[in-house]
C-alpha positions in Angstrom: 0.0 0.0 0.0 1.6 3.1 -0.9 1.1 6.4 0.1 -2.5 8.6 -0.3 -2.9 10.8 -3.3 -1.2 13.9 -2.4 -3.8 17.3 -3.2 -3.1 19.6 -4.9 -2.7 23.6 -3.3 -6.4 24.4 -4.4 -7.8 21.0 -3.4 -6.2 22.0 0.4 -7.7 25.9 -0.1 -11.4 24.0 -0.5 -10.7 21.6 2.4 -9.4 24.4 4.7 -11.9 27.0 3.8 -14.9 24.3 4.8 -12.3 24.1 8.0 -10.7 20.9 7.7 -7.3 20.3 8.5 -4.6 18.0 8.0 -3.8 15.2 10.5 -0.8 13.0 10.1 -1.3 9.7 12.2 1.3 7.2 12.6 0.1 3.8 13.8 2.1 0.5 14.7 3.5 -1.8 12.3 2.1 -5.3 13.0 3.8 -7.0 10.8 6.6 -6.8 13.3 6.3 -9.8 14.7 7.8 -7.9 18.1 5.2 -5.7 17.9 2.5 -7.7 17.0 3.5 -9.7 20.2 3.5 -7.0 22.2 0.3 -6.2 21.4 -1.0 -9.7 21.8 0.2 -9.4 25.2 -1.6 -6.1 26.5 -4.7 -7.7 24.8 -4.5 -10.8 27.1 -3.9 -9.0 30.0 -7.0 -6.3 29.4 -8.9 -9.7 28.7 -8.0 -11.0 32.2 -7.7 -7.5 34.0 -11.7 -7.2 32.7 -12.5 -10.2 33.9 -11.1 -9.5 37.8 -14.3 -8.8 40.1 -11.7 -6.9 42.5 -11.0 -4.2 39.6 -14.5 -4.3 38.9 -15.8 -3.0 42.9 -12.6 -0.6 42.4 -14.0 1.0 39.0 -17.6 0.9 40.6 -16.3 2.9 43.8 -14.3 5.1 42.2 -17.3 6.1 40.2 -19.4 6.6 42.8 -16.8 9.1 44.2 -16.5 11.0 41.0 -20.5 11.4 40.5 -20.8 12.2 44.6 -22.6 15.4 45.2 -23.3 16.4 41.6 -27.5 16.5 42.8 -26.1 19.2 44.9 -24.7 21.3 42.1 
């Protein structure tokens, strides 16, 4: 896959005057195996931490606390 077409200066006037910008993103390469494995590891452990009833009460509490008092506002 190569790179998008590039736009010429008028196509970018349009696009900016209807405010757009431009937004460069740069993602990971997984066809690294190092960092598709990696990323094979955080997704197991979000799998397991989501699965944890103990992080669960923590989330639900800490909530709670963040929501407290807001009938009072």
């Amino acid at each position: 896959m190569g790179r998008p077409k590039e736009l010429t200066e008028e196509e970018k006037r349009q696009l900016r005057s209807k405010a757009f910008h431009p937004v460069e993103v740069w993602l990971p390469d997984f066809s690294d195996p190092n960092v598709y494995a990696q990323a094979v590891a955080e997704a197991k452990r979000i799998a397991v931490a989501d699965s944890e009833e103990d992080i669960l009460t923590w989330m639900e509490a800490l909530q709670k606390d963040m929501w407290e008092g807001e009938d009072q506002i």
